[in-house]
C-alpha positions in Angstrom: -60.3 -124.4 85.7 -59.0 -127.8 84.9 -54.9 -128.3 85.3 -53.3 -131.1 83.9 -49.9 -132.1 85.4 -47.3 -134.2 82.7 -45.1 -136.4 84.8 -44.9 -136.8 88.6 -42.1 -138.0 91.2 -41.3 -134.3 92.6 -41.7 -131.3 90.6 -45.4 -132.7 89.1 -46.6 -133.7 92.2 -45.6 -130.7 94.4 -46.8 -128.4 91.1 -50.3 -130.5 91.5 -50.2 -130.3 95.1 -49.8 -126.7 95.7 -51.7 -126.0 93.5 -54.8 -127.5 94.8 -53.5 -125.6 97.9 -53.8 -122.2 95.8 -57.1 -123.0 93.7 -59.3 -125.8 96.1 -61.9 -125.5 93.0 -59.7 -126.4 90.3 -59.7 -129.8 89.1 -56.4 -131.3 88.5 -55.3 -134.7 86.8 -51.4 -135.9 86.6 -50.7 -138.5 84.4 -47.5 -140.2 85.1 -45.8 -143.4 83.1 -44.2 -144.7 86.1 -46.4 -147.0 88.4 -45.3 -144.7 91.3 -46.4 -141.2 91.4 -43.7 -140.0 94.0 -41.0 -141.3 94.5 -37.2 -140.8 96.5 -34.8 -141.3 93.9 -32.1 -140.4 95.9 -32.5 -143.1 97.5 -32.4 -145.6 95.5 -28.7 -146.9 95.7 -29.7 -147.3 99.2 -32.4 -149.6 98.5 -30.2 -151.6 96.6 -27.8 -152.7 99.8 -31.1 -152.7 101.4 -29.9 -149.5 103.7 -33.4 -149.1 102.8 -35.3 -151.9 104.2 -38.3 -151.4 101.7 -39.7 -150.5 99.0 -42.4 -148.8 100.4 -40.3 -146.2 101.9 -39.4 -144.7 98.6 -43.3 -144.3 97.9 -43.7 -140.3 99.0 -47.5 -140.9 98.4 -49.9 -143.4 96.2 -52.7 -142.1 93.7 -55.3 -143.2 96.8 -53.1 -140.5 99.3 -53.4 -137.9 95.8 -57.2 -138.9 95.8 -58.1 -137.7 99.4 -56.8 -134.3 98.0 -58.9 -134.2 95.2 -56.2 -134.9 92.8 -56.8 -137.5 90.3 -53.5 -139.3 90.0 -53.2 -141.9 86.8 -49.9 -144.2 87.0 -49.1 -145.9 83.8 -50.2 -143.5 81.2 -48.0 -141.7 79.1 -49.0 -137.8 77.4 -47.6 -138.6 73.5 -48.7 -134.9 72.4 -49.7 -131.5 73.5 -51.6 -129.1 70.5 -51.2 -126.1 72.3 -53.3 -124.3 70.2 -56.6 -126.5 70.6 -55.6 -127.1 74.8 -56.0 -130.7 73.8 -53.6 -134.1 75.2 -53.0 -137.3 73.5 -52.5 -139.8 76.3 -51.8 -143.6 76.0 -53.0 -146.1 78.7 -49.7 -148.4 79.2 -51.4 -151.1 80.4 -54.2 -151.6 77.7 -52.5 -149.8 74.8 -55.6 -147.6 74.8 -55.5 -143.8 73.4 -57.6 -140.9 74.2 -57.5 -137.2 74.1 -58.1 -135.0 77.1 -58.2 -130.7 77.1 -57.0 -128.7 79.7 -57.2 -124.7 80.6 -53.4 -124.7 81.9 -50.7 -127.2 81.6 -47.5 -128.6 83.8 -44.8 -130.0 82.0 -42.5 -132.3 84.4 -41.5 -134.6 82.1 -38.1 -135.1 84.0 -34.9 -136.5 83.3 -34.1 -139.9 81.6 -30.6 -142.1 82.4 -28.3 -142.2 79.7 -27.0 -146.1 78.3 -24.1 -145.5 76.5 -24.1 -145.8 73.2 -22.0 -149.2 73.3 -22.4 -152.5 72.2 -23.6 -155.0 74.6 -25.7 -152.5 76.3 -29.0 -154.6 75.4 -27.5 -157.9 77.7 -29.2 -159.2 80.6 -27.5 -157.6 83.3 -26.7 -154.1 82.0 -29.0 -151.4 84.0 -29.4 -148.0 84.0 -30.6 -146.6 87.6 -33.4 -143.7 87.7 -36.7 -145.2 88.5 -37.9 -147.3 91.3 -38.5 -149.9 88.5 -35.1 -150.2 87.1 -34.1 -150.5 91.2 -36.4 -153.5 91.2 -35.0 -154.9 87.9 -31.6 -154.2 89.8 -32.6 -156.7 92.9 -34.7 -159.2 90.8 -31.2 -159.9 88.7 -29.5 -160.0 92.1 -31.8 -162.6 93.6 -32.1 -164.7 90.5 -27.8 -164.7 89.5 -26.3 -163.9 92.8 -23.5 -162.1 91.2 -20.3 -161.5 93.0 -18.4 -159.1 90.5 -20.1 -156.4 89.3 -18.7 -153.0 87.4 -19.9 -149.4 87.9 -19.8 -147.4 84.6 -19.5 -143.7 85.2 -17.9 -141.6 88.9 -20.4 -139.4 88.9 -22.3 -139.1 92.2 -24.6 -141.6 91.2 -21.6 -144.2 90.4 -20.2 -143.6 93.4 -23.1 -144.1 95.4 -24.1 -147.1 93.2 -20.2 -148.9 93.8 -20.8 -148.4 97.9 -24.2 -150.1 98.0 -23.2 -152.8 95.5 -20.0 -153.3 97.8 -21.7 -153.3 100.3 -23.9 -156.1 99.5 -21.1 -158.3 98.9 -20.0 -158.0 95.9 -16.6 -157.4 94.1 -17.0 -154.2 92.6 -15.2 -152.2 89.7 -15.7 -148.4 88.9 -14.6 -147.2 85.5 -14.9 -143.9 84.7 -14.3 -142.2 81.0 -12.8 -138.7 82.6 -9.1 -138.5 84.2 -10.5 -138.0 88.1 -13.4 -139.3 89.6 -16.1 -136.8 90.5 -15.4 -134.6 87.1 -17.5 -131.6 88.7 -14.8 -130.8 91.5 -11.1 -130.3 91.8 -8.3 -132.6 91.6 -8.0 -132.3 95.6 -11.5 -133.8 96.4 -11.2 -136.5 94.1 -7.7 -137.8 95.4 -9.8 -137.8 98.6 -12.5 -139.8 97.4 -10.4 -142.4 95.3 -8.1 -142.7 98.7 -11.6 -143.6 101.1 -12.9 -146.1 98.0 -9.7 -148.1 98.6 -9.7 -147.8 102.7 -13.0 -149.2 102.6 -12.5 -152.1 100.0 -13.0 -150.4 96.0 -9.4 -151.2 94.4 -10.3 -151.5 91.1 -10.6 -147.7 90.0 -9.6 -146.9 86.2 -9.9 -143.6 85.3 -9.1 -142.2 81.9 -10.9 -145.2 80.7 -14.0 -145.2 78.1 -15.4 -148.4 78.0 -15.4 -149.9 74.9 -17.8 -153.0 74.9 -20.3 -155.1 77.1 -19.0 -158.7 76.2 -22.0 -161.5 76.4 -21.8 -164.8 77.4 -23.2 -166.6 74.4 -26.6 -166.9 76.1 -27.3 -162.9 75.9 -26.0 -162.6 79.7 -23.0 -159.9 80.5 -20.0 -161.6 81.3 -17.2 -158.6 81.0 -16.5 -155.3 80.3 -13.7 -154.0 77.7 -11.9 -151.1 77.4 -8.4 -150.4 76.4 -6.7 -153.7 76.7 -8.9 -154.9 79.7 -11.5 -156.8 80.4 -13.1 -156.7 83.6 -14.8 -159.9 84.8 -19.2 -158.5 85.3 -21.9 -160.7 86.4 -23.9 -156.9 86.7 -23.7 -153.4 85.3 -24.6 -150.6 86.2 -24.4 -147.2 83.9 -24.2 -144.3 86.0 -22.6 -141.9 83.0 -25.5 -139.2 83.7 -28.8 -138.3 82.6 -30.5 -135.9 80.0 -33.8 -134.1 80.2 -36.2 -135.4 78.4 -38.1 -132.1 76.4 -39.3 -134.3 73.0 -43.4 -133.7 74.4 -42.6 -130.1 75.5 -40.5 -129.6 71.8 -42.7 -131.0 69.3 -45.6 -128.8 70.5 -43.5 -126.1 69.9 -41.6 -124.8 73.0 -38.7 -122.9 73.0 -35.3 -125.2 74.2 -32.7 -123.6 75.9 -29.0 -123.7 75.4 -28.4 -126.8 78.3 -30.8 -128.8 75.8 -33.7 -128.3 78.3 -37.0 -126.8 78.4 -36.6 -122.7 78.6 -38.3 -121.0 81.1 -39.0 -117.3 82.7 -38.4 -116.8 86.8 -42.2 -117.8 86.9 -41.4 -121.1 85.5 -43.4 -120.6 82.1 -43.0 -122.0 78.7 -43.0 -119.7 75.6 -46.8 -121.5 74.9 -49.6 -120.1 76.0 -50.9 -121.4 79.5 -47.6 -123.8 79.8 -45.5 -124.1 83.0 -42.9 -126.5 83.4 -40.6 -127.2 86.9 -38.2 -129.7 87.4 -35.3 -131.9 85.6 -36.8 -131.2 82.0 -36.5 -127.5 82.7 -33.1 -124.8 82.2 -32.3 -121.7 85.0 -29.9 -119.8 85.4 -26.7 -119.8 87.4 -26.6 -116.9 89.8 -23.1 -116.9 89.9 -22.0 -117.1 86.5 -25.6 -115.5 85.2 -25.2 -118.0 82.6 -27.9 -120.7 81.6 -27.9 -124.1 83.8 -29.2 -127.5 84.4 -29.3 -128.3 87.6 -30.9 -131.9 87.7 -31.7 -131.9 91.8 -34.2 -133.2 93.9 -34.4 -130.1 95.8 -34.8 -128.0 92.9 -37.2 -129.7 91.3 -39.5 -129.2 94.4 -38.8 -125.8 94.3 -39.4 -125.3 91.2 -42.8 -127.2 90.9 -44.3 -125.1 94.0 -43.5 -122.4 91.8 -45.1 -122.8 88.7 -48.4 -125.1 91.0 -48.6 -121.7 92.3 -48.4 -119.7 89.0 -50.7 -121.7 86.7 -53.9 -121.5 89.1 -53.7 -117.6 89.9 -55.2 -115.3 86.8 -52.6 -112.9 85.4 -51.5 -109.7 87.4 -53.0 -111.4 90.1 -51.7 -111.3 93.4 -49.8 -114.5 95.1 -47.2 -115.0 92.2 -44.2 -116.5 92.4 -40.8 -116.9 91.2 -37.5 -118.9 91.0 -34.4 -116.7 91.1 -32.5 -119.8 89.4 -29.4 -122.3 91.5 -26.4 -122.1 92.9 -26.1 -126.0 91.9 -25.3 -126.7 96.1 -25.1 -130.8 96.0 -23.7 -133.2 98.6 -23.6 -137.0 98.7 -22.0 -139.4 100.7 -19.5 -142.3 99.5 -19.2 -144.6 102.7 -18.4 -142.5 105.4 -16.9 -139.9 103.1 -19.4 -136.6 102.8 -18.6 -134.4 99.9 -20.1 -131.1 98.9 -19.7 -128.0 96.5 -21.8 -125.0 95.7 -21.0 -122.1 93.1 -18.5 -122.9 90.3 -15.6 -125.0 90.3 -12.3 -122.9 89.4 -12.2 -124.1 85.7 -16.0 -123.0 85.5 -15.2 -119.9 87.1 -12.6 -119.4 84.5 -14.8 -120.5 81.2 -17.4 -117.5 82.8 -14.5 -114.7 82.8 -13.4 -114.6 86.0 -10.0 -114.0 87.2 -9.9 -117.0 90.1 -7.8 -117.7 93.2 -8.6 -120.3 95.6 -7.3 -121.9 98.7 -7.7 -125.5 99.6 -6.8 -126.7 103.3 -7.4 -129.9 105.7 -8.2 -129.1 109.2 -10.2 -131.0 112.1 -13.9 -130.8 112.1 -14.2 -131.0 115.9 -11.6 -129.7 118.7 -9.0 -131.4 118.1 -9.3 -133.2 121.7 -13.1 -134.3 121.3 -13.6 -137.8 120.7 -14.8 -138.4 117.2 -12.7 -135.5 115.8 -12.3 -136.2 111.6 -10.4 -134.3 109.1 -12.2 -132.5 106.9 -11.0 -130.3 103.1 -12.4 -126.8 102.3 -11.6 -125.6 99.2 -12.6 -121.5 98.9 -12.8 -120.2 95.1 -12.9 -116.1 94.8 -12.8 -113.7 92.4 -9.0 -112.4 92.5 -10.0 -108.3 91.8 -13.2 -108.3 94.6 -13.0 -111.3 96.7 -16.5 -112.1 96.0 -17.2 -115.8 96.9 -17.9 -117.7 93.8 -17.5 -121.4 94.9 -16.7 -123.8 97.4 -15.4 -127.6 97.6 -15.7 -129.5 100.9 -14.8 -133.3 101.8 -14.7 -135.2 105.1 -16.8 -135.2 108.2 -19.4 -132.5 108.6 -19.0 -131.3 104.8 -22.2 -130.7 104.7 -22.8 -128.1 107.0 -19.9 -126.1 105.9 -21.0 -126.3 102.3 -24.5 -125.0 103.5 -22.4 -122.7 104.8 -21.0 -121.5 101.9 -24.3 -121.6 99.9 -25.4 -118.7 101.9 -22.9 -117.3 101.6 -23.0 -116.8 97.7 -26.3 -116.3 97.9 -25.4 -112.9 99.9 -22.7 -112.1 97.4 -20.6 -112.3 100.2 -16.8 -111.3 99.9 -13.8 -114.1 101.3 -12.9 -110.8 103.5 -16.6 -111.2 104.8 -16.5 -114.5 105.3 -13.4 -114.3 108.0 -15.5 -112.8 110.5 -18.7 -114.4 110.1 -20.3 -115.2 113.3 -20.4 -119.0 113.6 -21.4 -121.0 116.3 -18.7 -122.8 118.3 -18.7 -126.2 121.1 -16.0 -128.5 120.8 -18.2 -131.6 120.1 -19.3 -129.6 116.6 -16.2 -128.4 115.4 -12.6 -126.0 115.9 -12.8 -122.5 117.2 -13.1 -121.1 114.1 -14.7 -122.7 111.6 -13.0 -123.9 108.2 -15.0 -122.2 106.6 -13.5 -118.9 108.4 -10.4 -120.7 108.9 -10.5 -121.3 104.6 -11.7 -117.5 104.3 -9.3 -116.2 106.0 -5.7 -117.8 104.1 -7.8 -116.9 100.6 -8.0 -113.3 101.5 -4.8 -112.9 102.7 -3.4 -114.1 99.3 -5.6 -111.6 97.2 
């Protein structure tokens, strides 16, 4: 059997890798445009403030590491069309311009997500970036070394802007965050993003406009960036960096005729296949569902896209009926990131997505200490419980300050039980003072939400 794997960094690679895990006789090529093959893009703001000393450390593995596992690995070569009907591949070689066909018996589609550039004009100057590869990172660094700029403006406060405007700060420079939306951090509530706009300030990010589309990237006269308009500003910017999102890209898997879900990306079954024949795809090109909401979703995760490829790795080497199958149930889109010394987390739907799917909501937001209150070290920390108002059944949760991220792990399971906020209040958590209060704010949350319902 020969597998071919389209695109790399997590869900390709762990498709190609467990699969040769699952079939050691198959033979299994990935071609990848990037130069890496697997990559951490999460941390690549990191790398920018050089948290992450080098580059090398966001190399998961090189084609030679791919090669000891029998897995031919080629960098630099982009797929341009799949005829599903004739199992055959149009690839170009990116270095020589070279085309060549190649056949296959089952196919991987991880063609991944792209950034998104505004639409805006300017975008094209020297010193406007998008941030998604380990190659628009090193673009990043080689504009830093060569300008040494000292104001720079973050586009977007997203997660990715936000994590972008800390490691630019904290490099030296004087940084800006504009952000089209009325909050920061559009996917929770009002309460978490007071608390993040409150901790930019404390540690040195004043300039914060929200509300605020950005209008134009203003030149120099010698096709460098100088400024940034919108409304009746403009923002000094030696660098830019767009952090408005990103979109799966699905033009490889559409034009051979697969089906596109309602998020605009690739639709798949719980086994991860493609409506072509002998066509899996796993990872940020690819729709699930939402287990909460039941309703289709995009979940653009690291995590998931590693989930996602062992799945259908697994599922495109076995024979049909088969024993050893596998399936993904779909996300409860559980994130966390960290701003400074600021962790934030959610899981489930946010109250106006709970809402939009029919639900009649009530929630309960608190602050309380994330330690006994005596222990040295002690933080505040906000847990945010959203419920259905008729059952109590768990459908979200919010969470910012120190140790966020265990209680939104906390909650995750939660919802994946289908637990009830009258569940959740007696919950048997583990207690010490130098880990948090008696009871837990996640019980502590639990227990004011279902005394309201």
């Amino acid at each position: 059997m020969r597998l071919v794997v389209v695109g790399g960094v997590a869900a390709g690679t762990k498709a190609a890798s467990r699969a040769r895990r699952v079939a050691p006789e198959a033979e299994i090529t990935v071609y990848q445009e990037e130069p890496e093959p697997s990559i951490s893009e999460c941390g690549l703001p990191y790398f920018l403030s050089g948290m992450v000393g080098s580059r090398d450390r966001l190399v998961a593995r090189t084609p030679d590491e791919f090669a000891e596992k029998d897995i031919e690995v080629l960098v630099r070569h982009r797929v341009e069309s799949v005829d599903p009907g004739s199992k055959r591949l149009s690839i170009r070689n990116l270095q020589t311009g070279e085309t060549f066909e190649d056949g296959y018996d089952r196919l991987v589609i991880a063609t991944g997500a792209q950034a998104v550039l505004p639409p805006i004009p300017g975008a094209d100057l020297d010193g406007v970036f998008a941030l998604r590869f380990l190659t628009d990172a090193d673009g990043i660094l080689r504009h830093i070394r060569d300008r040494s700029p000292k104001k720079a403006v973050v586009v977007g406060g997203g997660y990715i802007g936000l994590e972008v405007a800390e490691n630019l700060h904290r490099s030296g420079m004087d940084v800006s965050l504009v952000e089209a939306a009325g909050q920061l951090a559009g996917a929770y509530g009002p309460e978490v993003a007071k608390i993040i706009e409150d901790h930019l300030r404390e540690k040195g990010v004043h300039c914060l406009f929200t509300g605020e589309a950005v209008e134009a990237f203003l030149g120099n006269g010698k096709g460098r960036v100088r400024a940034v308009r919108f409304g009746e500003r403009e923002i000094e910017a030696e660098v830019v960096i767009a952090g408005v999102g990103v979109r799966p890209v699905v033009s490889l898997a559409h034009e051979a005729g697969a089906e596109i879900g309602k998020t605009g990306a690739i639709r798949v079954d719980r086994r991860m296949k493609t409506s072509l024949p002998d066509v899996w795809a796993a990872g940020d090109c690819v729709e699930t569902v939402n287990l909460v909401s039941g309703e289709p979703a995009w979940s653009p995760l690291g995590d998931t896209a590693n989930q996602m490829g062992r799945v259908a790795g697994t599922n495109a080497v076995i024979s049909p009926g088969e024993e050893g199958a596998l399936e993904f149930p779909g996300v409860l889109e559980t994130s966390v990131f960290k701003v400074f010394d600021l962790a934030v987390g959610r899981t489930g739907l946010s109250g106006h997505e709970a809402e939009r799917a029919g639900f009649e909501v009530a929630s309960a937001g608190m602050e309380t200490m994330s330690k006994a209150g005596y222990f040295p070290g002690a933080g505040e920390v906000f847990i945010k419980l959203i419920c259905d108002a008729k059952s109590g059944r768990l459908l979200g949760a919010e969470t910012a300050g120190s140790g966020a991220d265990k209680l939104v792990d906390v909650c995750a399971t939660a919802l994946w039980g289908r637990l009830s906020v009258s569940d959740m209040v007696n919950m048997d958590l583990a207690y010490a003072p130098p880990f948090g209060p008696t009871l837990s704010p996640v019980i502590q949350a639990a227990t004011v939400l279902s005394g309201s319902l």
